[in-house]
BANU-548381 format. One record per residue (C-alpha): residue number from 1; residue in three letters; chain; x, y, z. Coordinates in nm, 3 decimals. Example, Ala and Ser with C-alpha at 12.3 -4.5 7.8 and 13.67 -1.06 7.14 Angstrom:
// BANU-548381
R   num   residuo   cadena         u         v         w
R     1       ala        A     1.230    -0.450     0.780
R     2       ser        A     1.367    -0.106     0.714
//
This chain:
// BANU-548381
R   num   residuo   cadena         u         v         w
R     1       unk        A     0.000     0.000     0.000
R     2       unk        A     0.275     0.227     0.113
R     3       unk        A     0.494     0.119    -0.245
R     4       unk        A     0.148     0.219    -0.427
R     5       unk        A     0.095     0.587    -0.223
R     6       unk        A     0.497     0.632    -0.318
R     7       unk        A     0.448     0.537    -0.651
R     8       unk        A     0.138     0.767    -0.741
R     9       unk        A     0.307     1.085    -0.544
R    10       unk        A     0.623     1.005    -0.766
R    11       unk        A     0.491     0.968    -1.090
R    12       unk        A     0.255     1.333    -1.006
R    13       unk        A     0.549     1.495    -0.962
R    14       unk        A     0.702     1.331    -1.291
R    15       unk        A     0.383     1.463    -1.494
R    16       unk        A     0.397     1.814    -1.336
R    17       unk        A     0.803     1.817    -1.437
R    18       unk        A     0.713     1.719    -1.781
R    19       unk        A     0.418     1.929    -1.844
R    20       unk        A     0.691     2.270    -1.703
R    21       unk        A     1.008     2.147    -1.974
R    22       unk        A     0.725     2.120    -2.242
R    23       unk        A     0.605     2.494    -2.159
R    24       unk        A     0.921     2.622    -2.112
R    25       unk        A     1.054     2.444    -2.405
R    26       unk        A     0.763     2.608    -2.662
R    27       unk        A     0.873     2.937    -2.523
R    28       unk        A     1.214     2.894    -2.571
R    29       unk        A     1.132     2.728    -2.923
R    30       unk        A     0.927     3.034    -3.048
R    31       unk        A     1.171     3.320    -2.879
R    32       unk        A     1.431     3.144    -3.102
R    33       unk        A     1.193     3.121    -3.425
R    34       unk        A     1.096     3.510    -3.386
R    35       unk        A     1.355     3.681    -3.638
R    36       unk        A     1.235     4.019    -3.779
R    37       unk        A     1.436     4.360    -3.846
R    38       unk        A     1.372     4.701    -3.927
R    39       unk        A     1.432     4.773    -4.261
R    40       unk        A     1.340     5.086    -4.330
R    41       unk        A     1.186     5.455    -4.225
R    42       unk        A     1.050     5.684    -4.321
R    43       unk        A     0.888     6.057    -4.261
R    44       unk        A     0.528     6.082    -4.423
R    45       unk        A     0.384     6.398    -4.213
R    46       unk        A     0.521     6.648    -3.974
R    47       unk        A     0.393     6.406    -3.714
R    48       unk        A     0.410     6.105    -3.851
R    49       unk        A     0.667     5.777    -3.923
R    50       unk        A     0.643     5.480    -4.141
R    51       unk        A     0.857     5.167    -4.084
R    52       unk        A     0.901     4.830    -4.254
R    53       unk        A     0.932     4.562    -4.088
R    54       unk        A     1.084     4.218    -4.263
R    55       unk        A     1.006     3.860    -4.095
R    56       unk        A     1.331     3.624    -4.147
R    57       unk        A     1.150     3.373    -3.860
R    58       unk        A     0.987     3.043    -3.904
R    59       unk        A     0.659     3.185    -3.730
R    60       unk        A     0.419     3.450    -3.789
R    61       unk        A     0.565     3.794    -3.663
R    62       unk        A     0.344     4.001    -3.447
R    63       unk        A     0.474     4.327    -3.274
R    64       unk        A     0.321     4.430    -2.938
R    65       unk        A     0.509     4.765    -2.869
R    66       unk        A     0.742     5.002    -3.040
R    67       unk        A     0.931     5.304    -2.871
R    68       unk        A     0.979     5.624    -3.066
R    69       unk        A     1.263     5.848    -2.931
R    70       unk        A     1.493     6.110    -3.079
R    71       unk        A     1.832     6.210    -3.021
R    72       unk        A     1.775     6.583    -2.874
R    73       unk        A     1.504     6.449    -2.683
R    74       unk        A     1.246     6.598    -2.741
R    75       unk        A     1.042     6.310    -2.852
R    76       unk        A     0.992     5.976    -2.621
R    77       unk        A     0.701     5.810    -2.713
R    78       unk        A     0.575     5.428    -2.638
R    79       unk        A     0.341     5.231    -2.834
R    80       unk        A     0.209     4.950    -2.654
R    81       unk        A    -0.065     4.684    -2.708
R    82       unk        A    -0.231     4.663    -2.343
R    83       unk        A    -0.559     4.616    -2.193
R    84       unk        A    -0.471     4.811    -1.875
R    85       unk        A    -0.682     5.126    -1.804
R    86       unk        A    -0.715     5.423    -1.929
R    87       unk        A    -0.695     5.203    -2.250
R    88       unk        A    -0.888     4.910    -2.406
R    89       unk        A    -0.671     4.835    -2.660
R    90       unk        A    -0.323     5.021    -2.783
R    91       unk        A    -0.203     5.314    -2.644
R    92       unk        A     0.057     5.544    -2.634
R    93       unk        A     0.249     5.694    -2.373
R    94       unk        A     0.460     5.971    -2.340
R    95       unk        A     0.772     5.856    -2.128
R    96       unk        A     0.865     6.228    -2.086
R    97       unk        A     0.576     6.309    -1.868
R    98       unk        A     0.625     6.278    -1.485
R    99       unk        A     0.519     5.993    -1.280
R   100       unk        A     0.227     6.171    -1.125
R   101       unk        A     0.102     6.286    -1.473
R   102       unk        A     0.172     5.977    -1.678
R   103       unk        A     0.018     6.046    -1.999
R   104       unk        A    -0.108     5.816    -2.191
R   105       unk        A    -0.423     5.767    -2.465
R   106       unk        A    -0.584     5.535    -2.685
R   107       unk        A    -0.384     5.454    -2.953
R   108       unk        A    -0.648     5.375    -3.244
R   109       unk        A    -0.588     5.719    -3.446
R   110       unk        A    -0.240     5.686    -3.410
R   111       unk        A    -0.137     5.349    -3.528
R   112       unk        A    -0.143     5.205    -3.832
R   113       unk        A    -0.122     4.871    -3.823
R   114       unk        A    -0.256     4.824    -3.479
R   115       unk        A    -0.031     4.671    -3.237
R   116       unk        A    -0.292     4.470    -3.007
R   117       unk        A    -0.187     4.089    -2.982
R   118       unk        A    -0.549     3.974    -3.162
R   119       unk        A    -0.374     4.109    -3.493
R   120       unk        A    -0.194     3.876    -3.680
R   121       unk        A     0.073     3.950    -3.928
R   122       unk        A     0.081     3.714    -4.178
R   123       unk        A     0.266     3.809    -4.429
R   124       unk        A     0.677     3.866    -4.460
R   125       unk        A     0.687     4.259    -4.518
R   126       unk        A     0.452     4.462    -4.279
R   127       unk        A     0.435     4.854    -4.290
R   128       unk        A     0.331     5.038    -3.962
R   129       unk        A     0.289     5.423    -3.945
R   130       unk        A     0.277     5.589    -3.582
R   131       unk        A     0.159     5.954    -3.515
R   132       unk        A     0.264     6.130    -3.254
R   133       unk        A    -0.065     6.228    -3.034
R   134       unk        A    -0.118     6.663    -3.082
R   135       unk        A    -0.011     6.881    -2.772
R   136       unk        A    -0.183     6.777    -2.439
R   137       unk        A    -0.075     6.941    -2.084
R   138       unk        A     0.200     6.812    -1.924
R   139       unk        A     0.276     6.562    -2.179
R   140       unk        A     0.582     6.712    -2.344
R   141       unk        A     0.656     6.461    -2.611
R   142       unk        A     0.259     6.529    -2.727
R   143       unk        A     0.268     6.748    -3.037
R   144       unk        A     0.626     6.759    -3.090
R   145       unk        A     0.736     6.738    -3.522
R   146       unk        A     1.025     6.587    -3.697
R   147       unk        A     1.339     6.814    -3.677
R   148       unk        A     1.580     6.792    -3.978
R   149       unk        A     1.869     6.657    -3.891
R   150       unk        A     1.777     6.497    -3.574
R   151       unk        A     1.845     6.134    -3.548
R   152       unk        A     1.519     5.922    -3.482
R   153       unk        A     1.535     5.541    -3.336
R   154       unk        A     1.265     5.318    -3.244
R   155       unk        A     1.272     4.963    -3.052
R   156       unk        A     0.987     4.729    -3.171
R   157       unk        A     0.929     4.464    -2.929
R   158       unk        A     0.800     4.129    -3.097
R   159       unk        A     0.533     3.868    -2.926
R   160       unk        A     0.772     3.639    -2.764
R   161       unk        A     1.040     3.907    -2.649
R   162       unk        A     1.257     3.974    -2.919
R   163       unk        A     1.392     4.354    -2.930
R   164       unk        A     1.514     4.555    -3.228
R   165       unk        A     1.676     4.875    -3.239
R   166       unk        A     1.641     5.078    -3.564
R   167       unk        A     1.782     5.487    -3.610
R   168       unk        A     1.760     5.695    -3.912
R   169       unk        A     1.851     6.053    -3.924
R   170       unk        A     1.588     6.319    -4.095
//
């Protein structure tokens, strides 16, 4: 009875082992299989950027936040896919604004593709255009436009945690 009790605890614990390695191992499977890059940028509007992004992975890319910043820093924006309040969906934040202040809006007028995690990418190439959100109080980055020769980078964050850093002067 006692070999039986042993035997049941042991094999639980093998079966609660496995089941961690095999969700660990997916997650360490698809971080490896997410490849993409910034390829390219661009300066539409006053207000506005366009980026490519190309997939090189063996799964479907799918961004879930970019930051925007500039070198005389004037500009530090972050586009995020969240369902945290004050948002339902994306929004952007400007990471210049205090802690008490912490602005931040819905980002559905100024994204383009959305970044929420229900949108699939499923082709190689995607373009996505951010605006920068007009002038709001005490949100400094809010309203700011593209300065020639000012050196813009942004960070896109993929699904599974891959980072990539991309700069282009105007």
């Amino acid at each position: 009875m006692a070999g039986a009790a042993a035997w049941g605890f042991v094999r639980a614990e093998a079966v609660a082992s496995e089941d961690s390695i095999q969700s660990g191992a997916v997650g360490t499977n698809d971080y490896l299989a997410e490849h993409f890059s910034v390829v390219d940028m661009y300066f539409p509007t006053t207000t506005s950027v366009t980026f490519w992004t190309y997939n090189t992975g063996t799964i479907t890319d799918q961004l879930v936040s970019v930051r925007l910043y500039d070198s005389a820093g004037l500009i530090n924006v972050y586009y995020n896919s969240t369902t945290h309040s004050p948002c339902s969906g994306d929004c952007v934040s400007d990471l210049r604004s205090t802690l008490t202040t912490k602005c931040k809006t819905a980002a559905s007028s100024y994204e383009s593709i959305s970044l929420t995690t229900t949108t699939v990418k499923s082709s190689n190439t995607e373009l996505y255009t951010l605006t920068i959100p007009p002038t709001a109080t005490n949100c400094p980055s809010f309203g700011q436009s593209w300065v020639s020769g000012t050196t813009y980078t942004i960070v896109a964050t993929g699904v599974y945690g891959n980072s990539v850093t991309y700069s282009q002067t105007r």
